[in-house]
mmCIF file of the N, C-alpha and C atoms, coordinates in Angstrom:
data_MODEL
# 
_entry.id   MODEL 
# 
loop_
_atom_site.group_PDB 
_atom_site.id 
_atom_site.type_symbol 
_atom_site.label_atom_id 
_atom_site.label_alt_id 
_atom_site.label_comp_id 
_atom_site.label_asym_id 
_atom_site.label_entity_id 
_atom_site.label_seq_id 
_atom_site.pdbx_PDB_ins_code 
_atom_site.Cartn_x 
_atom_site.Cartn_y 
_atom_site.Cartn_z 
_atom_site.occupancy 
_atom_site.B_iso_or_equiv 
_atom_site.pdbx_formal_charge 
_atom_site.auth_seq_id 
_atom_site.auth_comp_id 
_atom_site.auth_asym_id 
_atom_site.auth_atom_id 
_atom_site.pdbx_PDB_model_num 
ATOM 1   N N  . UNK A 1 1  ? 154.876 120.396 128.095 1.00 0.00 ? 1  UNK A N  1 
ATOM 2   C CA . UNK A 1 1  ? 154.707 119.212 128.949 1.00 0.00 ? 1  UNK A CA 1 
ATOM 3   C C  . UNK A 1 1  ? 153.389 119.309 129.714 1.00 0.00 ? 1  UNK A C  1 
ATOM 4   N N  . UNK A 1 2  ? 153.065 120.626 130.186 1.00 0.00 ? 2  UNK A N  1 
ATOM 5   C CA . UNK A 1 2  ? 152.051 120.601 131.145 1.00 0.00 ? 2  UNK A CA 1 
ATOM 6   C C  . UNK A 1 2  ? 150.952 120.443 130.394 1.00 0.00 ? 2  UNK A C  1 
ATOM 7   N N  . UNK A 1 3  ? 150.567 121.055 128.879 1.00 0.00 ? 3  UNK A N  1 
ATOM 8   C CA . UNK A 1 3  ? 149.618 121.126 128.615 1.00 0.00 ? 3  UNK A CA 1 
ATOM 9   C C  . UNK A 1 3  ? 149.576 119.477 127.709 1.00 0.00 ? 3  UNK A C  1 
ATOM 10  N N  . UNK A 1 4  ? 150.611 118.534 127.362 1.00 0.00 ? 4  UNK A N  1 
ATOM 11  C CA . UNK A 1 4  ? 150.301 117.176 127.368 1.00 0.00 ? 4  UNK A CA 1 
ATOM 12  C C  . UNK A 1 4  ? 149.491 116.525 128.297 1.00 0.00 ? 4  UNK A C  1 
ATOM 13  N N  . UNK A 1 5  ? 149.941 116.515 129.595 1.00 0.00 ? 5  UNK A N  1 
ATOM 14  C CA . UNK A 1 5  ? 149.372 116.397 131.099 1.00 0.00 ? 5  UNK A CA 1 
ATOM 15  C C  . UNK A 1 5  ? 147.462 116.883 130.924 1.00 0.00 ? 5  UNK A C  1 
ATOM 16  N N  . UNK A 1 6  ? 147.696 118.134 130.726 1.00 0.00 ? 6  UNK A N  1 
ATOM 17  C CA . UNK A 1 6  ? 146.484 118.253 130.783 1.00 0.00 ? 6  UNK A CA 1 
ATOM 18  C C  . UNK A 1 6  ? 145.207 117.601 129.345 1.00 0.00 ? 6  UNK A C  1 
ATOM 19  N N  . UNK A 1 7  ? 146.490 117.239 128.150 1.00 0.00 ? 7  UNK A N  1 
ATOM 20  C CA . UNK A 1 7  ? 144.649 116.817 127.862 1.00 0.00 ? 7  UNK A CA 1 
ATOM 21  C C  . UNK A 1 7  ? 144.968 114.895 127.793 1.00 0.00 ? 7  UNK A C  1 
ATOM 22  N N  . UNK A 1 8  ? 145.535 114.464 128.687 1.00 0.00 ? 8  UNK A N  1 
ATOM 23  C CA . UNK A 1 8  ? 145.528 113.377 128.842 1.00 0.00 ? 8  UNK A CA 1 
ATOM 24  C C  . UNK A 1 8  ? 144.936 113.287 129.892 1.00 0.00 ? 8  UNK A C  1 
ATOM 25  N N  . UNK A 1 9  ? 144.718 114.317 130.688 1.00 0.00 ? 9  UNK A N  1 
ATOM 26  C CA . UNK A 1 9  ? 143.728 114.135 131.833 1.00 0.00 ? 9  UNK A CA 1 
ATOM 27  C C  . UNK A 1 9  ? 142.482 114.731 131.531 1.00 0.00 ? 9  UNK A C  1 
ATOM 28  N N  . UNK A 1 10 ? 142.187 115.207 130.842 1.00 0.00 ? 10 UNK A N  1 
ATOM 29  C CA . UNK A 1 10 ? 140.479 115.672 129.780 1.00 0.00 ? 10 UNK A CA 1 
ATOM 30  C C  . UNK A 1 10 ? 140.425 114.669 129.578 1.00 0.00 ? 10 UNK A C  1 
ATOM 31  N N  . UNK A 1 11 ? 141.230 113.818 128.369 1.00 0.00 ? 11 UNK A N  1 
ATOM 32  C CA . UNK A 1 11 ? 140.846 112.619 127.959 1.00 0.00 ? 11 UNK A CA 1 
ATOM 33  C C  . UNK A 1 11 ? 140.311 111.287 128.637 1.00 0.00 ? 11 UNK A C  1 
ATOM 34  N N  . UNK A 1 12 ? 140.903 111.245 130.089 1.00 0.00 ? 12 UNK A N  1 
ATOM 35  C CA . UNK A 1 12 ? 141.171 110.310 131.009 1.00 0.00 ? 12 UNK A CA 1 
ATOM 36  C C  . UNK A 1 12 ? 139.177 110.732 131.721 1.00 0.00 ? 12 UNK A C  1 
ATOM 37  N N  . UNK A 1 13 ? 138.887 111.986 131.670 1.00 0.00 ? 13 UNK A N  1 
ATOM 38  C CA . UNK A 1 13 ? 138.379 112.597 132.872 1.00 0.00 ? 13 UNK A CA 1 
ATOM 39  C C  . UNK A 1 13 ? 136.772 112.242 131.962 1.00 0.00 ? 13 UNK A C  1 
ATOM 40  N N  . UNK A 1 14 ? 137.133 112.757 130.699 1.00 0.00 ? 14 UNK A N  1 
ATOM 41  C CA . UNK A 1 14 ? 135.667 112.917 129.859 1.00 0.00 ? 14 UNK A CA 1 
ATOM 42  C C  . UNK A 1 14 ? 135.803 111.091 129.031 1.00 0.00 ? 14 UNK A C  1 
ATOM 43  N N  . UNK A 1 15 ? 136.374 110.075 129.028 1.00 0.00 ? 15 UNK A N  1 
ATOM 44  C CA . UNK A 1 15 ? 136.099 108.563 129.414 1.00 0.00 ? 15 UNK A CA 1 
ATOM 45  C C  . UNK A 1 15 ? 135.479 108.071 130.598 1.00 0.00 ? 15 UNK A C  1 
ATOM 46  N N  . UNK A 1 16 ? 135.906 108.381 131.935 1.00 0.00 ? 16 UNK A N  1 
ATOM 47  C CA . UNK A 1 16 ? 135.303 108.009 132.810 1.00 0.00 ? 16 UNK A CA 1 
ATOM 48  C C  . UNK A 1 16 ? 133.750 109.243 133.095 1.00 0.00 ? 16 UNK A C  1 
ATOM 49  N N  . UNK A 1 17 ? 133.950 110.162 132.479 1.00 0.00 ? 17 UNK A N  1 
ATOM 50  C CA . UNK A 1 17 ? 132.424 110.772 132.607 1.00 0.00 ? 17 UNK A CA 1 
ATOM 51  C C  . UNK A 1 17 ? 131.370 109.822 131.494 1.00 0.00 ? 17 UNK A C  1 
ATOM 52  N N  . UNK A 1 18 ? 131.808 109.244 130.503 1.00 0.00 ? 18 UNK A N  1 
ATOM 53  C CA . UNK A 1 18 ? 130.813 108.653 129.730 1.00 0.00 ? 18 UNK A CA 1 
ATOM 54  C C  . UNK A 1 18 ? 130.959 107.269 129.705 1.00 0.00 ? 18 UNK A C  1 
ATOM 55  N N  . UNK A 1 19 ? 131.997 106.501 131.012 1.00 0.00 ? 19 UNK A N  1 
ATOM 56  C CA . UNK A 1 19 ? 131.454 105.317 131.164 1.00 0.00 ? 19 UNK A CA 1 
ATOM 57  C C  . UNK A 1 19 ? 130.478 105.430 132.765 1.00 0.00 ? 19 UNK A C  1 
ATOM 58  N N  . UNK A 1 20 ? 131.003 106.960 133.621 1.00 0.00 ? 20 UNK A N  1 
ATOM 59  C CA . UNK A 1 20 ? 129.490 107.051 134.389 1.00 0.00 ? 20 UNK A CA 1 
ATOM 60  C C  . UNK A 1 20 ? 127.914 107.284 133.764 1.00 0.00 ? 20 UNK A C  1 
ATOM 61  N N  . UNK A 1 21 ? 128.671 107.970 132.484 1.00 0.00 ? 21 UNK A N  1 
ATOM 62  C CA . UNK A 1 21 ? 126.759 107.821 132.011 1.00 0.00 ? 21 UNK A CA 1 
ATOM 63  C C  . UNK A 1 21 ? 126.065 106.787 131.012 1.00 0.00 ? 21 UNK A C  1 
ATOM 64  N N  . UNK A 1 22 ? 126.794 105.977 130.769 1.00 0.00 ? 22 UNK A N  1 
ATOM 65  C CA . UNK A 1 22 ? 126.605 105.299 130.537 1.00 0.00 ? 22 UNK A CA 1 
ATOM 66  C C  . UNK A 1 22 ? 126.174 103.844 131.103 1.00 0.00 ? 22 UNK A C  1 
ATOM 67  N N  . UNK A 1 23 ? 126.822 103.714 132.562 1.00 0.00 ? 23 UNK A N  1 
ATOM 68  C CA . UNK A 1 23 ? 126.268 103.079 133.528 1.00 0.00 ? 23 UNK A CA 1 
ATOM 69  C C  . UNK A 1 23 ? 125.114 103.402 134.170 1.00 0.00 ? 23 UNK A C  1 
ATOM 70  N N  . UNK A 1 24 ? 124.630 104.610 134.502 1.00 0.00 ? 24 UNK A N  1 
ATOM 71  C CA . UNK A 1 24 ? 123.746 105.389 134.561 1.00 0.00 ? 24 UNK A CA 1 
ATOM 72  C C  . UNK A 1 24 ? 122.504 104.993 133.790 1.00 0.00 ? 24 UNK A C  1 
ATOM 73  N N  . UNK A 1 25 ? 122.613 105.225 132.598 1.00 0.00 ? 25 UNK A N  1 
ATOM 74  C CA . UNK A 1 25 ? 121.339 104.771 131.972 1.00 0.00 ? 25 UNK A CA 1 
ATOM 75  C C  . UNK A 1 25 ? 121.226 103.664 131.560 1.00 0.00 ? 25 UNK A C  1 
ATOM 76  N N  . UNK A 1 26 ? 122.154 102.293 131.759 1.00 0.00 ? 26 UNK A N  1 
ATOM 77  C CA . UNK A 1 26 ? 121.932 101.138 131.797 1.00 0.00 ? 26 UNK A CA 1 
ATOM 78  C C  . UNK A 1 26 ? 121.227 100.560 132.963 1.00 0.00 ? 26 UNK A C  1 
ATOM 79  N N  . UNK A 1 27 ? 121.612 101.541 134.654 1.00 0.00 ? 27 UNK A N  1 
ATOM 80  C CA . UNK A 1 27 ? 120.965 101.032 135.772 1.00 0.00 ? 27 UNK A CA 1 
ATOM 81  C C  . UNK A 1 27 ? 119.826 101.386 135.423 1.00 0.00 ? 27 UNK A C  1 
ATOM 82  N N  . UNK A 1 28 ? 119.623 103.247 135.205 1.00 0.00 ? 28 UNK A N  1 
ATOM 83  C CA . UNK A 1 28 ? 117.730 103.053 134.852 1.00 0.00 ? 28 UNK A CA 1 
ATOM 84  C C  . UNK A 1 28 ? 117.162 102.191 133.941 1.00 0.00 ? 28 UNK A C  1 
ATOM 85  N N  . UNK A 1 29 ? 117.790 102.039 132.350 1.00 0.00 ? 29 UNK A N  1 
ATOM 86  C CA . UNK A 1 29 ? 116.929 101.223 132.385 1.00 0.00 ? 29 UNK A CA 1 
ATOM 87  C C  . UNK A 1 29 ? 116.790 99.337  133.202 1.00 0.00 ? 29 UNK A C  1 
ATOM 88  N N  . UNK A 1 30 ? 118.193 99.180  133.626 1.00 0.00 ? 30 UNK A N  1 
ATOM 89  C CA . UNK A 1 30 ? 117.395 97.862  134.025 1.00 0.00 ? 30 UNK A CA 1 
ATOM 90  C C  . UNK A 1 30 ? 116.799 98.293  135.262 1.00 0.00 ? 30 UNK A C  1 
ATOM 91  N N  . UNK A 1 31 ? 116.803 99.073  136.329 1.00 0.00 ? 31 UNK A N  1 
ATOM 92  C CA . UNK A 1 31 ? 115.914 99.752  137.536 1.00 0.00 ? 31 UNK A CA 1 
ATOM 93  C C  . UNK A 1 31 ? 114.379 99.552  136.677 1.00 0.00 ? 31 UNK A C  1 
ATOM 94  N N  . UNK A 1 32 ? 114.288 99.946  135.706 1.00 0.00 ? 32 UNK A N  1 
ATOM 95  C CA . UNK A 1 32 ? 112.775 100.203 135.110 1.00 0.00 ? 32 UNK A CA 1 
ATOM 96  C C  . UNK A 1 32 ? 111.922 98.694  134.864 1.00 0.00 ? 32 UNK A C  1 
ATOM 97  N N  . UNK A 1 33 ? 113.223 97.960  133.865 1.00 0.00 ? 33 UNK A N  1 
ATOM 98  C CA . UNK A 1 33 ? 112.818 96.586  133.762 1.00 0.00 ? 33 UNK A CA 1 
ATOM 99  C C  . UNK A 1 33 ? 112.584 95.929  134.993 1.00 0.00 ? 33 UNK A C  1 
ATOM 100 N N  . UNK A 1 34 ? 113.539 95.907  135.950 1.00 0.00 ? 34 UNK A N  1 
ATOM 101 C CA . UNK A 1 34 ? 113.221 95.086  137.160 1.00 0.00 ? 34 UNK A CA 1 
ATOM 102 C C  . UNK A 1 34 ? 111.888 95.362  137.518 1.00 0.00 ? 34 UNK A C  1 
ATOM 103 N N  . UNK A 1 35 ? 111.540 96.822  137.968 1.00 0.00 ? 35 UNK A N  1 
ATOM 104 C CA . UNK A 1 35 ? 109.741 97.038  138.111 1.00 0.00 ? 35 UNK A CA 1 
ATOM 105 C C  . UNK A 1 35 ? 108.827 96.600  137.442 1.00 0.00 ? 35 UNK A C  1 
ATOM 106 N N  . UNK A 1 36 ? 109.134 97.417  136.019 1.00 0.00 ? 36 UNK A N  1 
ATOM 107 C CA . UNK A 1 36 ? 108.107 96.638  135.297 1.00 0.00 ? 36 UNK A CA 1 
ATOM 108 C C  . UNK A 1 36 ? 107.670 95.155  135.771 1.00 0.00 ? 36 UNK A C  1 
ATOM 109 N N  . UNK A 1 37 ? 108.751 94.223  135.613 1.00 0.00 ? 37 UNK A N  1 
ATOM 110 C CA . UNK A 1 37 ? 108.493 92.791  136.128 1.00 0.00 ? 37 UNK A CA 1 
ATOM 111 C C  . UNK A 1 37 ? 107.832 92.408  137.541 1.00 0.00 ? 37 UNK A C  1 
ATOM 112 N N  . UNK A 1 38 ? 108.460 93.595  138.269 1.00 0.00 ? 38 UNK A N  1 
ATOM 113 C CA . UNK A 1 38 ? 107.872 93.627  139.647 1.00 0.00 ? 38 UNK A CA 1 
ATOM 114 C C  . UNK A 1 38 ? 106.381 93.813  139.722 1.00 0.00 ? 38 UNK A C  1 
ATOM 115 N N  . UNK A 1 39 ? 105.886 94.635  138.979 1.00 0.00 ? 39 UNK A N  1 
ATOM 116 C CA . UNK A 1 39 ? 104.862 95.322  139.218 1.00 0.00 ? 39 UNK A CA 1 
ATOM 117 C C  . UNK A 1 39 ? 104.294 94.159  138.225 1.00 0.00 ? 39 UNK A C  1 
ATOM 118 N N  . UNK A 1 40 ? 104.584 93.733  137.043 1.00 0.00 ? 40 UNK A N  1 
ATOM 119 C CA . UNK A 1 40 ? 103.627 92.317  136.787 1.00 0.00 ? 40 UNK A CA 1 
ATOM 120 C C  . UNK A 1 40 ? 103.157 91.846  137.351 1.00 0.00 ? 40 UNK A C  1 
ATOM 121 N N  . UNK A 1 41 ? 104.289 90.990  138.090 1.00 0.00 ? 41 UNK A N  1 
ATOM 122 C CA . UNK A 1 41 ? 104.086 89.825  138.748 1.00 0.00 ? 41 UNK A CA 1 
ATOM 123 C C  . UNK A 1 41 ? 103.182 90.091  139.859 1.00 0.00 ? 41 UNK A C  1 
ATOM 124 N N  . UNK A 1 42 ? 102.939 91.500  140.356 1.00 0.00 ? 42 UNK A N  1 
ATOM 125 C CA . UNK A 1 42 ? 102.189 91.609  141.844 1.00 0.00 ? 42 UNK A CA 1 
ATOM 126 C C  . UNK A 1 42 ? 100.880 91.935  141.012 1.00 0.00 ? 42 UNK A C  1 
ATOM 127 N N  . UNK A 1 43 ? 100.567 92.163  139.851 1.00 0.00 ? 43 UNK A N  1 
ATOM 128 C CA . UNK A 1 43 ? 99.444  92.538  139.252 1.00 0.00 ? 43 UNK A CA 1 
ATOM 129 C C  . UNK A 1 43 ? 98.752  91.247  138.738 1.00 0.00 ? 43 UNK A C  1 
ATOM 130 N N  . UNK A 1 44 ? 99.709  90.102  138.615 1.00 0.00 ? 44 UNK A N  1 
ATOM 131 C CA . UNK A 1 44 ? 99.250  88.929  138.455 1.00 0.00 ? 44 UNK A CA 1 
ATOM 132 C C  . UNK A 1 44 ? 99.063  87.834  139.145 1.00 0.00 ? 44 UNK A C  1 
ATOM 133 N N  . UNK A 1 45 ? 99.723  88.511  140.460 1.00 0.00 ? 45 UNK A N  1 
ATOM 134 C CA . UNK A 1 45 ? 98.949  87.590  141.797 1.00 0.00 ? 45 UNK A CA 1 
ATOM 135 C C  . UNK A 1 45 ? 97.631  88.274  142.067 1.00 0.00 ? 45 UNK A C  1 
ATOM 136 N N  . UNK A 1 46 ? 97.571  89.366  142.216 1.00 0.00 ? 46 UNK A N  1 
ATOM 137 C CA . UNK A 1 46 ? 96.236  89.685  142.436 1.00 0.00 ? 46 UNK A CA 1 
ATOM 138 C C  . UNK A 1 46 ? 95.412  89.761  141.617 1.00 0.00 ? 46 UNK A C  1 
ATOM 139 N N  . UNK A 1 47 ? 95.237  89.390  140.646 1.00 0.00 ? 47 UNK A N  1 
ATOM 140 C CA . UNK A 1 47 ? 94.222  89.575  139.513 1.00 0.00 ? 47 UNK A CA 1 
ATOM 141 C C  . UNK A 1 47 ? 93.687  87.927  139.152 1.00 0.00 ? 47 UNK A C  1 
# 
């Protein structure tokens, strides 16, 4: 019983570890896109 328990909680534990990394490198990259755009747009007011 216990060791059911336990890999339903591996299972449970290493899903939510790869929907944190997976959120993770969706924020960097849109963190990156947002700049990029940022940094356009201020490169194309001043220019």
């Amino acid at each position: 019983m216990n060791l059911t328990l336990t890999v339903i909680a591996l299972k449970s534990v290493s899903a939510g570890a790869s929907k944190a990394v997976l959120a993770a490198v969706f924020g960097t990259i849109w963190g990156h896109i947002y700049w990029i755009k940022r940094c356009n747009y201020l490169v194309c007011q001043t220019a």
